[in-house]
N, C-alpha and C positions, 0 to 999 in steps of 0.2 A: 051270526058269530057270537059265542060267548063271551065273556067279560071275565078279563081278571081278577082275581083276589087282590085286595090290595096290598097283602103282606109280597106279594110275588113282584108288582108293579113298583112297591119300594124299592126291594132286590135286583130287579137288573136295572133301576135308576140311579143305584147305589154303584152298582159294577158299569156303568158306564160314566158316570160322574167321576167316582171315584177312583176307580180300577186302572181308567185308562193314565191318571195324571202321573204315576210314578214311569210307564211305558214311555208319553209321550217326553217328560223330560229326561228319561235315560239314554230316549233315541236323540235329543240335540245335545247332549253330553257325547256321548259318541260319535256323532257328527262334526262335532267339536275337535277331537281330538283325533278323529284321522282323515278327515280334510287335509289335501295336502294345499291350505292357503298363510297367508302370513298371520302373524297371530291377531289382527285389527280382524281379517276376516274369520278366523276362528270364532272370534268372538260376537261378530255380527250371525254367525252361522248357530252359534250355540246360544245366545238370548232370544233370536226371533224364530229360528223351525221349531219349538215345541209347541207353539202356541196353534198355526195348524194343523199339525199332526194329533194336537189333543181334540180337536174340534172333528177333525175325519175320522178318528181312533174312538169318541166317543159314540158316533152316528153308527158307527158299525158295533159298539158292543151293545149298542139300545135295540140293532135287528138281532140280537144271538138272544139264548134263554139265559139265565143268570148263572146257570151254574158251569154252562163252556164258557160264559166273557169272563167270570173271575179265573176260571182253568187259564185262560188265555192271559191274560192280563197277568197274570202270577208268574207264569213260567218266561212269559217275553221278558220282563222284569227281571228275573232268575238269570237270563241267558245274557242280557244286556249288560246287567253285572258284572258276569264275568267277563265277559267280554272289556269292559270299561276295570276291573283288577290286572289284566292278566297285559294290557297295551299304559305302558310307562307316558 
């Protein structure tokens, strides 16, 4: 098996480092807010799910090449958003 370039081994260490941490906190932001629990639980729901969902969110964008995890990682981002603009 050939060996990576190291410019490329940056890049999806970058998209998976980096890519996934706006995903994984947009998803306990959103978790957050339609939850239907009381707001103590909300908030235990929105401080502590991001932290493994960036942990599994980063392990699968380290198996993808760098250019579908940031594809990926961009648009969940994108979608999460709105989703977390458009719920009061």
């Amino acid at each position: 098996m050939a060996r990576k370039p190291r410019k490329q081994l940056a890049l999806e260490l970058s998209a998976a480092l980096l890519g996934t941490l706006p995903v994984a906190l947009f998803t306990g932001l959103a978790l957050a807010r339609l939850a239907p629990l009381s707001d103590q639980g909300r908030a235990v729901v929105g401080l502590y799910a991001p932290l493994p969902l960036y942990a599994v969110l980063a392990c699968l964008a380290a198996r993808m090449r760098w250019k579908t995890a940031w594809f990926a990682c961009a648009t969940t981002t994108f979608a999460l958003e709105a989703v977390l603009r458009t719920v009061n």
